[in-house]
Phi, psi and omega in degrees: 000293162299353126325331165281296213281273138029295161321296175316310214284323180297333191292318166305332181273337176299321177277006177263323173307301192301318180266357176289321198270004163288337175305267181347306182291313183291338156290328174306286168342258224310352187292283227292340171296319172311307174291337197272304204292339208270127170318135165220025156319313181249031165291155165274171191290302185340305186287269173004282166333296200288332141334284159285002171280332172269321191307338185264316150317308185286336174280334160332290192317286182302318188213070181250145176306352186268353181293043168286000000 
């Protein structure tokens, strides 16, 4: 019986893990969909830079080859 209950409770915390980081990637999604839509026409080089430094972290993040 407590092996059972010990079993559940672990399966449970796996799928509370397992929706935490899809939550985390989908907020990661919607950040890196924000830099990509953002105009940076009337950027400065700094700011820009500094732009394209997260669009690239976050693209690191979001779409690296070991997520198979």
């Amino acid at each position: 019986l407590f092996h059972d209950a010990m079993s559940k409770r672990a399966n449970t915390l796996a799928k509370t893990v397992e929706a935490t980081n899809a939550n985390v990637r989908f907020d990661k999604l919607n950040k890196y969909m924000e830099y990509v839509d953002k105009d940076t026409s009337n950027f400065s080089a700094a700011r820009l830079k500094m732009h394209q430094q997260i669009l690239a972290e976050l693209s690191k993040n979001l779409f690296s080859p070991s997520d198979d």
